[in-house]
C-alpha positions, 0 to 999 in steps of 0.5 A: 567705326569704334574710335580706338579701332581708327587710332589702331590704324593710325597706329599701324601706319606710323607717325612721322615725328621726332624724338626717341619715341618716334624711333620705335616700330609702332608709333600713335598719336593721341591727344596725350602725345605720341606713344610708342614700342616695340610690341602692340596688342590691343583688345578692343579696349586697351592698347598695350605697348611693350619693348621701351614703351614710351610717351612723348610730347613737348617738355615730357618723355616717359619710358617703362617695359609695358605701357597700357592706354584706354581712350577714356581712361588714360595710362597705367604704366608701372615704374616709369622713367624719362624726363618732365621740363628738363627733371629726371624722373621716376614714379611708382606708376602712372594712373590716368594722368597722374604720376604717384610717387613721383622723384624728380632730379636736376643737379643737386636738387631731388624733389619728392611729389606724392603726385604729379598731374601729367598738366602743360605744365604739370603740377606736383602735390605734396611736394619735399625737395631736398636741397645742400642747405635747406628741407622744403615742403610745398603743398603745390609745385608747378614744375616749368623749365626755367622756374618752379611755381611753389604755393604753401611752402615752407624751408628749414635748415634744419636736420630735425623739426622746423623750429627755424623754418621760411614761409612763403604763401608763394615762392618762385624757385630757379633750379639752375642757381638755388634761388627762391623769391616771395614775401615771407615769414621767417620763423624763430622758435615761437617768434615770427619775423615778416621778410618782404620780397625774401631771397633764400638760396637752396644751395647756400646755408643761411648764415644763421647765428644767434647774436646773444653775446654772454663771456667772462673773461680771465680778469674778471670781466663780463659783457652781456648784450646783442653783437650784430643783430641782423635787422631785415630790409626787402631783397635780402638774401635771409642770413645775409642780411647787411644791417646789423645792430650791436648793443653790449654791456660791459664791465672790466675786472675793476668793477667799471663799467661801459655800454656799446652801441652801434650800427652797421651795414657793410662797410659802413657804419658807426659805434658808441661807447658810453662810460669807461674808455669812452669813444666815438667811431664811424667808417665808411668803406676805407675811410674811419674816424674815431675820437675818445675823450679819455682814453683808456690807454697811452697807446689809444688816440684822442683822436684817429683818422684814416683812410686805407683802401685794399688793392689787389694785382694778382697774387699782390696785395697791397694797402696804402694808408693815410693816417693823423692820430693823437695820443698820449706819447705822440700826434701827427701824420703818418704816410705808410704802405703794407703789402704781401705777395704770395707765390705757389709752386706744386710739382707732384705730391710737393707743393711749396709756398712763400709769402714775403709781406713788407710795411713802412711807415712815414711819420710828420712832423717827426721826420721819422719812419718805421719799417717791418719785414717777414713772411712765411715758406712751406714745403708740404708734400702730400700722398694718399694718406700721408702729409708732411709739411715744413714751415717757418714765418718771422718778421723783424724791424730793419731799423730798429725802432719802435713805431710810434703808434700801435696801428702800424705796430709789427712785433718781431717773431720767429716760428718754425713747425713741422707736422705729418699726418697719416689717417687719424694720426698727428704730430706737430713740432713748433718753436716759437721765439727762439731768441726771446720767449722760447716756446717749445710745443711737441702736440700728438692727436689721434681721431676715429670716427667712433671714438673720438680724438685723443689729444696730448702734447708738452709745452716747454716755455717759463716752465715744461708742461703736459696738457691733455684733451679730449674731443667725443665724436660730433653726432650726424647730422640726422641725429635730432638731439645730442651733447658733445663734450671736450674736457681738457687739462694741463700740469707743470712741475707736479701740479695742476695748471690749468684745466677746462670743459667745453660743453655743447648741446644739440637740438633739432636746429641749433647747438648750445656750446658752453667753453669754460677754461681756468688757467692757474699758471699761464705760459710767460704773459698769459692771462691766467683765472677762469673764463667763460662764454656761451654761444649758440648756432646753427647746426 
């Protein structure tokens, strides 16, 4: 008997087995797994199923209208559908044994595979995976249900290029949390940095900054050098590396001139500062020390120790310290607690918000003690397009003194504003200090996704003035190269007071900005002169 005429009978009979495949009229068992449909036709050499042709065996199910199987051969199915180790699927066509086309889903995740082999379990080539924070290519994929096995694989961040990229000879991927593993290579631009035993999470962008730090500040001074460069040890998650080292130059506006150096890992750590105002520091989770021979003001210690922990109950916080500082105008101990609760209350589009926070500070040998209260309440009411909100925050100082150190220094204020929003339109109303500096500002803005937002407002305080901005619209993310621009500027009594530009550029990976702002009169005690700072980041 020809072998494909007793898989015929095999087929007519029926196979008892369960599984949606094993619902339909005709069902055949082959070596492949189960086959079934509604329809048969068979003609001597090919076996053609119709009417939800399916094929099925453990950790595969596929599904398509017509479905055609020669012994020797294999499949040819067109647009075939189902599910492979826990992946939805979908392919151009099945030939043989092998998906072409292939596009496989599982939660936020969509892999693209030139082709699958139909293997125990099967095997993807060519691989892309689109995932929230990275593109991955690999040259091989073993899809299992727990895990996927990566080889020849590679991830970047970014929207264009792989200028910043992550290569692993081998990677383990869990699809239920994002995780990937393997020793790796991280690749900055030109530089290549090896990662052992890496972790990279496909759902989670990596927190990716470049630490070159370069400003100028209002009074003319600059700082020039790395502010938390991330120093890699194995079993870091990449961009969430704990190990950061700050090494800065600094000049102020008189010409002096200092050097910081520090190391940190978490919260623990320690920082130099050589030159002007220098200082030792060092801190472990809530405890810190510092001491500085020749302070730079009265109001910073000789010498600081502390210990502060952070407590939480519920909705309260709360942050006792113990405190000894010597400086200039005082020295001993201070006992103090601060603390905050925040309550919340919504009904309908109404939401209100209030947050009484409280300090008080002992002081030994003194005898004195130092006390600040505030807080804030909003009332915002939100429907559709529409937003309207109310708030107010204060603090004031019961008894009326003065604390005698800055640590614990709570200064009095008053702010009240108001806002309503409605699309791309914004008003805000705010007053600050009523009883002292007052400030009135009354800003209006208008955003449109094409256009970009138009900001004007006017300030009342030493003196009235009108500032006026600009922001072009940010690029998509799929744009691979673009400049963005936010110039603004401001008048007062008929003449110019201040004016700025910020500047960024955007390349297939990172965007440059440029902020540059000179204040030529300031509001009461603002700085006034030119500023300036670079920065880059990751897009």
């Amino acid at each position: 008997m020809h072998p494909m005429r007793g898989v015929f009978f095999l087929f007519v009979l029926g196979v008892a087995l369960a599984g949606p495949c094993a619902q339909r009229p005709y069902t055949l068992e082959t070596e492949e797994g189960l086959l079934g449909g509604e329809n048969l036709t068979y003609d001597g050499e090919t076996l053609v199923l119709e009417g939800r042709a399916c094929l099925e065996r453990e950790g595969l199910f596929l599904e398509a209208p017509v479905l055609r199987y020669r012994e020797e051969e294999g499949f040819f199915v067109e647009g075939p559908k189902g599910e492979v180790e826990g992946w939805a699927l979908s392919a151009e066509r099945l030939e043989g044994k092998t998906l072409r086309g292939a596009v496989l889903k599982k939660g936020r995740l969509e892999a693209k595979a030139e082709e699958v082999r139909l293997e125990k379990p099967p095997v993807g080539k060519g691989v892309l995976l689109s995932a929230p924070a990275y593109r991955v290519k690999a040259e091989e994929a073993l899809f299992q249900r727990e895990e996927v096995l990566l080889k020849g694989f590679l991830a970047t961040p970014c929207p264009c290029g792989e200028d910043v990229r992550l290569e692993m000879a081998e990677a383990r991927f869990d699809p239920s949390t994002g995780e990937l593993k393997g020793d790796a290579r991280l690749g900055l631009y030109g530089l290549e940095i090896p990662l052992e035993d890496a972790l990279a999470n496909a759902n989670r962008r990596p927190d990716l900054k470049v630490p070159l730090l370069l400003s100028a500040s209002e009074s003319g001074g600059m700082a020039l050098g790395v502010d938390g460069l991330p120093l890699p040890r194995p079993g870091e998650e990449v961009g969430a590396w704990s190990l950061r080292l700050t090494l800065v130059a600094l000049r102020d506006g008189s010409g002096r001139e200092a050097l910081r150096l520090g190391v940190r890992e978490g919260r623990k750590g320690g920082e130099v500062r050589l030159g002007h105002g220098a200082y030792v520091q060092a801190f472990f989770e809530d405890l810190f020390f510092a001491a500085s021979p020749a302070p730079p003001d009265a109001s910073t210690p000789r010498l600081e120790a502390r210990y502060a922990p952070s407590l939480a109950l519920g909705g309260l916080s709360l942050r006792p310290f113990l405190r000894y500082a010597e400086t200039a105008s005082a020295q001993g101990w201070t006992l103090g607690l601060e603390g905050n609760h925040r309550f919340s209350f919504q009904e309908g589009p109404f939401r209100l918000t209030l947050s009484p926070t409280a300090l008080l500070a002992l002081y030994h040998p003194q005898g004195e003690a130092y006390a600040a209260l505030g807080g804030s309440v909003t009332l915002a009411y939100r429907e559709g397009p529409l937003s309207l909100e109310a708030a107010y925050a204060g603090r004031y100082e019961p008894l009326g003194k003065e604390p005698l150190y800055a640590y614990e220094d709570r200064d009095e204020f008053q702010r009240f504003a108001l806002r309503a929003t409605h699309g791309g339109l914004s008003l805000d109303y705010t007053l600050e200090n009523p009883l002292g500096n007052r400030l009135d500002r009354l800003e209006g803005a208008y955003e449109d996704p094409a256009l970009g937002t138009f900001r004007a407002g006017f300030f009342r305080g030493s003196y009235a003035e009108v500032r006026l901005g600009y922001a072009m619209p940010l690029p998509d993310r799929a744009c691979c190269q673009a400049l963005w621009a936010a110039p603004e500027m401001g008048f007062g009594e008929g003449a110019l007071s201040r004016y700025g530009l910020t500047l960024r550029y955007y390349d297939g990976c990172l965007a440059y900005e440029l902020r540059f702002q000179n204040v030529l009169r300031g509001q009461y005690d603002e700085a006034t002169g030119p500023s300036l700072s670079v920065s880059a980041t990751l897009r």
